[in-house]
N, C-alpha and C positions, 0 to 999 in steps of 0.2 A: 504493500500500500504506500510506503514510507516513498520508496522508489517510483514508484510511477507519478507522485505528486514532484516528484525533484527531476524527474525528467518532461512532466509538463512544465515547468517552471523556468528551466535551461536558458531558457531564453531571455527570460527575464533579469532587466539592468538589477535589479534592486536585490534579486538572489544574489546575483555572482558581484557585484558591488559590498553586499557585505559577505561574502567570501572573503575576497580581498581584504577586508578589515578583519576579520578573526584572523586571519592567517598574520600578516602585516602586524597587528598586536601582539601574539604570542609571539613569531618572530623577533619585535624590538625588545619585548620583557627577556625572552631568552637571552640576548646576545647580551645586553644590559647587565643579567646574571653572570652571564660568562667574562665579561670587562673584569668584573669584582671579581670574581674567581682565578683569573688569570691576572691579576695585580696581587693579590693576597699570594700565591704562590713566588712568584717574581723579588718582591719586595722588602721580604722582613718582614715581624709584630711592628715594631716602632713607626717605619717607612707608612707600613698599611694602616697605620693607625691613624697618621697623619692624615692621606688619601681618608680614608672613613669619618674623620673629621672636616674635614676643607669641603668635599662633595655635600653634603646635604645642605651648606650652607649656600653654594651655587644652584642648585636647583631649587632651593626653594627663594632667592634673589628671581631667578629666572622665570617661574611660576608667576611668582606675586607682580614682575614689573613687565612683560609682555607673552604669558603663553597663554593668557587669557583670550590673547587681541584676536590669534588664527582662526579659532572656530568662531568668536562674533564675526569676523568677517568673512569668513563661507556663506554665514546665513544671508546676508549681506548682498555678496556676491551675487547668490542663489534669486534671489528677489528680485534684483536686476539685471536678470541675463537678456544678452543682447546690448544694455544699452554703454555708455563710455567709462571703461573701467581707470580711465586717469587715477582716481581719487586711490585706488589702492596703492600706490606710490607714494602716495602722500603717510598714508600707515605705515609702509616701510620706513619711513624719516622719522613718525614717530615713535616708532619700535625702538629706531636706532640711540633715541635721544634719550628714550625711555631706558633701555637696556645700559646705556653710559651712567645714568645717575645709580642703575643697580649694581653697576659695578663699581663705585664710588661708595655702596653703604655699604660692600664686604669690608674694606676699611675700619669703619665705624662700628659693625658687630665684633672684628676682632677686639675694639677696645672695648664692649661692651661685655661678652664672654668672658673675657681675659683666662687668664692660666693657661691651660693647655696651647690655646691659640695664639696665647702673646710670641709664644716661641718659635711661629713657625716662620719662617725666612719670607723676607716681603718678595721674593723673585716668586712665590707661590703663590700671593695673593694679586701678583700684574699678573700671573697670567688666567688663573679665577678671572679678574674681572676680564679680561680678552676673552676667555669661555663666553660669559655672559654675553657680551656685544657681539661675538660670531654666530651665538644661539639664532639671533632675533631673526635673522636671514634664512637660515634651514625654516624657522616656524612658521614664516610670513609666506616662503610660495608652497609648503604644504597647506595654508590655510587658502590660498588662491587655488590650488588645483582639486580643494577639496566642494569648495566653494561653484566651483565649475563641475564637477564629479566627474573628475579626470580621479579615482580612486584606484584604478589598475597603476597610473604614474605616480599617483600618491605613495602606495604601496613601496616602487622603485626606488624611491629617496630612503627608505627606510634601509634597504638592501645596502644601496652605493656608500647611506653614511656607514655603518657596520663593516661594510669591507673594507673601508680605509681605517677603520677606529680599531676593532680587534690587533692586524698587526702592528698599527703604529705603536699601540698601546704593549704591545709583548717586546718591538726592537727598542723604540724608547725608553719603555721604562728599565732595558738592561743593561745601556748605557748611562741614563741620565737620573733613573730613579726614582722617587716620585713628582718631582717635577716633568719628566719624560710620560708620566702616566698623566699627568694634569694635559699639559701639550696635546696628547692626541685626542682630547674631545676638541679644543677649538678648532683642531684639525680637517679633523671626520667634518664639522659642522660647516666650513668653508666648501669644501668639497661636494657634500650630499646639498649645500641651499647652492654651488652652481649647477649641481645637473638638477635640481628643479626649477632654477630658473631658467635653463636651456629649456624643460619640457614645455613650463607654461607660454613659451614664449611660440609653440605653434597655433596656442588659441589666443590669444593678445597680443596686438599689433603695439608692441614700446614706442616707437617711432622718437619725437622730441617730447623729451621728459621737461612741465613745468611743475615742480614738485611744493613749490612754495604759493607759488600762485593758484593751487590747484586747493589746495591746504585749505587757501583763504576761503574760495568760493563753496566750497564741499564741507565746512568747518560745522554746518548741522549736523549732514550725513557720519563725518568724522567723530563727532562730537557722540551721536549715538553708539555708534560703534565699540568705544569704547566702555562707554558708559555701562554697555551690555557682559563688556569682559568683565567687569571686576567679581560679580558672583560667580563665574566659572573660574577663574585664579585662585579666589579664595577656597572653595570647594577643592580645588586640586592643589594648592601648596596647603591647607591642610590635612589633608589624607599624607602627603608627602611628612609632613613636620613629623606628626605621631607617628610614625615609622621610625622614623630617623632621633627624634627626642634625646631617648638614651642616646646615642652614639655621644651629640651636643655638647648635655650634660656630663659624661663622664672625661669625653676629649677635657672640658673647661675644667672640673676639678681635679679630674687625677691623672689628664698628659695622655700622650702617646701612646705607651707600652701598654697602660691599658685599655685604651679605647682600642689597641690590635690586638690583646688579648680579645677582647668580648667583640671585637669584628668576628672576627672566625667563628664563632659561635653564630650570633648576626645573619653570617652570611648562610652557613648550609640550613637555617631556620626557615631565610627567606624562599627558601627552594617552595614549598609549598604554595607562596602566592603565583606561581606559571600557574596552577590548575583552577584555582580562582579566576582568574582571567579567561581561562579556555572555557569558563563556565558560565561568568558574568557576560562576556559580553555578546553571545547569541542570545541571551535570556532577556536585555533588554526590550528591544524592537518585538521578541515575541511578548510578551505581556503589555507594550504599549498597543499591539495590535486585539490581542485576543480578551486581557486584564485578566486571565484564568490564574488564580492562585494554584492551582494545582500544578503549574508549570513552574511553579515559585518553590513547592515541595520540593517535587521532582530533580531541580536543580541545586536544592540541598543535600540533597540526599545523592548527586552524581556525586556531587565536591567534596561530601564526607568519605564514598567509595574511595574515590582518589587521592583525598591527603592520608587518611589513616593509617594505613602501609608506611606511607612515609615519617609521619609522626612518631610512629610506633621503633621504626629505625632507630629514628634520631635520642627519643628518648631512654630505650631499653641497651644501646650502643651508643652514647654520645663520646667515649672516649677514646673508642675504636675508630669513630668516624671523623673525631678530628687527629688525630696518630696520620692514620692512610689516608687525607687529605691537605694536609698543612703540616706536619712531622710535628705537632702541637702535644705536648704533653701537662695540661695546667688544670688543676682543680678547679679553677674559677669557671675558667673555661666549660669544663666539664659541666658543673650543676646551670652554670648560666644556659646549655645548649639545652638542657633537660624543662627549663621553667620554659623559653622561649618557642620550644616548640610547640608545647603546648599553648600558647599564645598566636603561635602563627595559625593556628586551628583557628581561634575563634577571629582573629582576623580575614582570614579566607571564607568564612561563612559570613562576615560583616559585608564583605567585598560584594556577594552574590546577593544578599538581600539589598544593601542600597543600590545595586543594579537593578531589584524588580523595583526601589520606591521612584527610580529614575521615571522606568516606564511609565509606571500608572500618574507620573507626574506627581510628584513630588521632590521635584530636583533639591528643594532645600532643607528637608528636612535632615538627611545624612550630610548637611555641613553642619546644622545645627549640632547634630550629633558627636560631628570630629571636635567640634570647638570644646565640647564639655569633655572630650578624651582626651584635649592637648592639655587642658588645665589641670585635671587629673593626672595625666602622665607628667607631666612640667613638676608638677607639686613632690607627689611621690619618687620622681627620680631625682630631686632634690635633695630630699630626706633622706631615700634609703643608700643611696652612693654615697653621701657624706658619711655615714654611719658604717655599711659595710659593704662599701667597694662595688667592683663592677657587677657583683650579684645582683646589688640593689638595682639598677637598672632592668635589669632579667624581670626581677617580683615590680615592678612597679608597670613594666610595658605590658605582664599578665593582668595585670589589677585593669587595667583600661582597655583592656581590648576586649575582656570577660565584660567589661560594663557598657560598650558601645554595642559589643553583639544582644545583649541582652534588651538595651534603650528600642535599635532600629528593628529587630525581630519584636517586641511588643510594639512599635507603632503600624508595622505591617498586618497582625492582628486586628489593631484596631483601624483598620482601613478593611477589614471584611476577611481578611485572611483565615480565621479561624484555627484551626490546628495545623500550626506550621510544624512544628516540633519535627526535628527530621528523626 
């Protein structure tokens, strides 16, 4: 049955459009895994530590000051197709000016942080902020080719950035370090925003760019636009923050060694959000279509099949699997892999319900939700890392992910869901 509706369907854009985006997602979360993965091996505890501190504070710069802009401006785009797409050049400038001042306040949070971060060599924070300003480029023509639903060339940029990033990131960083590993994101990101700017450039004619003058007259349209990003930034550098939290908090009070101790941990934890992903994101568009809660079970219940096993690894073996993955031999290590994966469970089921609250339209409720996780997490990994070390982070990233999964699964209930309980 399943089959014959998917081969009536074949034809259809909007099937094989989000094709491309499930595949193209797990694809960039993979390789994104594998960046970390093949830095942590590369690197040293210290070096990695470093890297797991400087990264969350770039991404979530780059989040909050333009990756909001790309998808308000697909929508954008979408609305006026056909007519003179000038004015998205003008977004580009101010992506660009935007993305300069966020990489002017990594600056400012070093001083703000301070400890762990005071110490890291400012040659690593010029080129962070050069990350950030080469970011805004790669985001600006995937949000025009998305915009256009050029989503097969969409797709492409995510390939081209990844095959420059992977190696640059294995030869660099075994020369240079973790500055070498910092390098090949701006990298990858010049490279993957010129071949989307090469794609988009067969369906929009550049011709003579007035980019300020264009500013002026477009300054409503403009003006919307952005105005539209700021709730989709926030929603996404907070799911980003609460991930990342601990890392933050333990770089700032207790350094390097061990923020790369409890990386390693961190990282094969993370493994579990690929299948969140591969789960969340066809479950969207289906419950915006159908609003069947029972597809909302269903995909609970794939994603607990799927990570369990893996859970189950990490926690019944956490010191075997960091040995034969990192040559890590560390206590802390240890108990911290055991509490966090357990946490990456209730995060990955967090992942898949605010995907159905997406659908059924209620985009804002799971920010409402992250906001009361960051402050809980913020608070408790305050505490408990001052008190006792990189553990504390472990029990405190548990304590907030057991309370958002709990918040957004009761509000899905009480939007009709009834027996969600997978």
């Amino acid at each position: 049955m399943i089959i014959k509706i998917l081969l009536k369907l074949r034809g259809d854009h909007l099937l094989r459009d989000s094709i491309y985006m499930v595949i193209s997602n797990i694809f960039s979360k993979g390789m994104a895994y594998l960046f970390y993965f093949l830095t942590a091996l590369i690197l040293g505890t210290e070096s990695f530590g470093i890297l797991r501190g400087i990264l969350p504070l770039i991404d979530t710069v780059v989040i909050l000051f333009c990756s909001g802009i790309p998808p308000s401006m697909a929508r954008y785009i979408s609305q006026y197709s056909g007519e003179d797409y000038s004015w998205i050049f003008s977004i580009l400038f101010v992506m660009i000016v935007l993305s300069t001042l966020g990489a002017l306040s990594l600056f400012l949070l070093r001083n703000i942080l301070g400890g762990g971060y005071e110490g890291i060599d400012t040659s690593l924070y010029l080129v962070a902020g050069f990350t950030v300003i080469s970011s805004s480029f790669i985001s600006w023509s995937r949000g025009v080719l998305q915009g256009l639903l050029k989503i097969k060339d969409l797709s492409k940029t995510w390939i081209v950035e990844y095959l420059f990033k992977i190696p640059l990131a294995v030869i660099l960083s075994l020369y240079l370090g973790v500055l070498g590993a910092l390098l090949s994101l701006p990298l990858s990101y010049i490279f993957g925003g010129l071949f989307g700017f090469h794609l988009l450039r067969r369906y929009i004619d550049v011709g003579r760019l007035e980019v300020i003058k264009t500013l002026l007259e477009k300054r409503d349209l403009i003006k919307e636009v952005i105005l539209y990003s700021i709730p989709i930034a926030l929603g996404t550098a907070s799911y980003r923050l609460l991930n990342d939290l601990d890392s933050v908090v333990i770089m700032s009070l207790l350094g390097p060694q061990d923020n790369g101790i409890y990386g390693y941990a961190s990282l094969l934890s993370r493994g579990v959000f690929l299948f969140a992903s591969a789960v969340g994101i066809p479950l969207l568009p289906r419950v915006a279509r159908s609003r069947d809660f029972n597809s909302i079970k269903k995909a609970l219940l794939i994603n607990l099949a799927l990570i369990t096993p893996v859970i189950l690894l990490m926690f019944l073996f956490p010191g075997e699997m960091l040995r034969i993955f990192f040559g890590v031999e560390d206590e802390r290590a240890v108990t911290s892999l055991k509490i966090l994966s357990v946490s990456a469970g209730f995060m990955s089921s967090y992942t898949v319900c605010a995907s159905a609250l997406q659908g059924l339209g209620y985009g804002k409720i799971p920010l409402y939700i992250l906001l009361v996780g960051i402050a809980l997490n913020g608070i408790l990994n305050y505490i408990l890392v001052k008190k006792i070390g990189v553990v504390g982070g472990a029990y405190g990233t548990l304590i907030s992910s057991m309370l958002i999964f709990i918040l957004v699964l009761a509000y899905l209930k009480k939007c009709g869901g009834g027996d969600l309980n997978p």
